[in-house]
Structures are given as C-alpha cells and as structure tokens.
C-alpha positions as CSV (number, residue, x, y, z in Angstrom):
1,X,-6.7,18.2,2.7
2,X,-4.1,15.0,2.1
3,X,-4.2,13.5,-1.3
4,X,-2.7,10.0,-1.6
5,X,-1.3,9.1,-5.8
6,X,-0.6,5.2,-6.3
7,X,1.4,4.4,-9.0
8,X,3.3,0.9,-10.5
9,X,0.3,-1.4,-11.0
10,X,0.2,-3.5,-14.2
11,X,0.0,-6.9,-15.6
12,X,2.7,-9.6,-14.8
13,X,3.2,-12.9,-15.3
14,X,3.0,-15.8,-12.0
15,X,6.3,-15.4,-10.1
16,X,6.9,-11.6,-11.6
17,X,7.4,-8.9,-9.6
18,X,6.1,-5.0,-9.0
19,X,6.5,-2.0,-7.2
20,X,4.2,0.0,-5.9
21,X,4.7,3.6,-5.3
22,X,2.5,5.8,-3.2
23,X,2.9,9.6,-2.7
24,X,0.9,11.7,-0.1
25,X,0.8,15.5,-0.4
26,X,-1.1,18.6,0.8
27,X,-1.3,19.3,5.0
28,X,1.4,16.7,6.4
29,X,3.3,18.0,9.1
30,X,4.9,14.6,10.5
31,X,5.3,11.0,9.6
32,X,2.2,9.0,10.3
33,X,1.4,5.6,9.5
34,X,0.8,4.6,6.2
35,X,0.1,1.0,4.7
36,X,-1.2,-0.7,1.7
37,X,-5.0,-2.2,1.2
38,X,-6.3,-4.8,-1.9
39,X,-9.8,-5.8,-2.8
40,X,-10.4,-8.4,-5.6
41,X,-13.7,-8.8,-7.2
42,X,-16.2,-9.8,-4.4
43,X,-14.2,-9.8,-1.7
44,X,-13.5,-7.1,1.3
45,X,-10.7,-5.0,1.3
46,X,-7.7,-6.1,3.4
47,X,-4.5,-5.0,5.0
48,X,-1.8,-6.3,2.8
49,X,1.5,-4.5,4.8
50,X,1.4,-1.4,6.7
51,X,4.2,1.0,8.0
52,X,4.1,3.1,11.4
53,X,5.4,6.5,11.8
54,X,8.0,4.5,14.0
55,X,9.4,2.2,11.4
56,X,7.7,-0.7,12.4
57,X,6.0,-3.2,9.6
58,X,3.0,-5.8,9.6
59,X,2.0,-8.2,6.8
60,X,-0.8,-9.9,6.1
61,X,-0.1,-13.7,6.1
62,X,-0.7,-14.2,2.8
63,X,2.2,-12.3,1.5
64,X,5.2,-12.8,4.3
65,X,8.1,-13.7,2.8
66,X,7.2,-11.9,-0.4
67,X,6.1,-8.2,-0.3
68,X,8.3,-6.2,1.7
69,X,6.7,-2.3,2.7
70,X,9.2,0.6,2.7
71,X,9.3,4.2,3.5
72,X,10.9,6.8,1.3
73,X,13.2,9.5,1.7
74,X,10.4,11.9,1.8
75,X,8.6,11.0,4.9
76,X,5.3,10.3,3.1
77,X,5.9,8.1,0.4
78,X,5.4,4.6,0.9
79,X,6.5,1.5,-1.5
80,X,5.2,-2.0,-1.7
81,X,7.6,-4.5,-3.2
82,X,5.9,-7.5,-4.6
83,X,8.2,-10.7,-5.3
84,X,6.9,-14.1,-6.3
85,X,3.4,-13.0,-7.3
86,X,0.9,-15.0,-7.6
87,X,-2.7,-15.0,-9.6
88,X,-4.5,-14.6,-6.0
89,X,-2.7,-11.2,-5.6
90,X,-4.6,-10.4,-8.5
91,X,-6.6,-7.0,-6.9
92,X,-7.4,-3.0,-6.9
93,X,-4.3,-2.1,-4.6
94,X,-4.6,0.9,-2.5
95,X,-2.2,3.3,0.0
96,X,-3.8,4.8,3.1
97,X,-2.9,7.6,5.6
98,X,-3.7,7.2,8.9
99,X,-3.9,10.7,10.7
100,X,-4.3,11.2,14.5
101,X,-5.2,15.2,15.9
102,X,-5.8,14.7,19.5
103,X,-8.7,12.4,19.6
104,X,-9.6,12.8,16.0
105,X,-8.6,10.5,13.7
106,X,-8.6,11.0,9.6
107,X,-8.2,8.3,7.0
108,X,-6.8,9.4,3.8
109,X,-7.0,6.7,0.4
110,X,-5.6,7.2,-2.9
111,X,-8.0,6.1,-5.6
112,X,-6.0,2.3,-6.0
113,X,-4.1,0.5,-8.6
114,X,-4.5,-2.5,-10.6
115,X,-2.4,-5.6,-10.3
116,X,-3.4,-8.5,-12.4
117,X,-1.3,-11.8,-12.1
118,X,-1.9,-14.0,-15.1
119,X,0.0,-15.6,-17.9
C-alpha cells in the first residue's frame, strides 16, 4: 500500500505565496510520476502541475508563470511552489501517485490541503 501526506496549506493574503509539500511512503521501489490536483467548491478536480518520473513538468494554464512543481531529494516527495496567488487558487489541493505494473495502473491520493486566498 502507498500513502501520500500533503502538508503547507493555509490562509494567505492576494499576491502571497505557499509551498506545498507532499511525501509518499510504504511500497515505492522507483520514481514514478507524481503531480498536484485542486477542487474548489462546485467545481471538478483539475491538474494544477504534474512531475514525470523523467523530470519533465506540465502546468495547467491557469497557473504558468506562477507555481513551479519540484521533486525532492528523496525520489517521492513532490513540492508545489505557489507565487502571486490569487483568490481563484482558493481550493482543496491534493498530491497523486501515478503507479504503472505491467498493464496495471494504480492511483494513489493523499487526503488534500487547504489553500484559501483572501484578504
């Protein structure tokens, strides 16, 4: 079993910043692709930034230019850097593990983090 812990959500003011942390444990045994999810009240959950297990990085749109997704030292740890916020970032954030076995393929969420933008 993988279990995913978030940490670094909070309240900030418009133009703040935060750091997301997320920290995957239990049966890892390489570096798989990891990115980071938000869902706002009423809306569907969607990709913010994600990481391969190559290095490679996507963003959503919405936040190019101002998040920036990093790996850790320890393969499985994943940051999200959040610059210039804004009240519309305002969300649950979450991390996820992707997982591929062969043909199976195993999604792994931590249980999200709070970011509120307001002043």
């Amino acid at each position: 079993q993988v279990q995913l812990v978030e940490s670094g959500g909070g309240l900030v003011q418009p133009g703040g910043s935060l750091r997301l942390s997320c920290a995957a444990s239990g049966k890892i045994f390489s570096t798989n692709p990891m990115g980071w999810y938000r869902q706002a009240p009423g809306k569907q959950r969607e990709l913010v930034a994600a990481s391969t297990s190559g290095g490679g990085t996507n963003y959503a749109d919405s936040v190019k230019g101002r998040f920036t997704i990093s790996r850790g030292n320890a393969k499985n740890t994943v940051y999200l850097q959040m610059n210039s916020l804004k009240s519309e970032d305002t969300a649950v954030y979450y991390c996820k593990m992707t997982i591929l076995t062969g043909i199976h393929v195993y999604e792994y969420w931590g249980q999200g983090t709070q970011v509120t933008v307001s002043s």
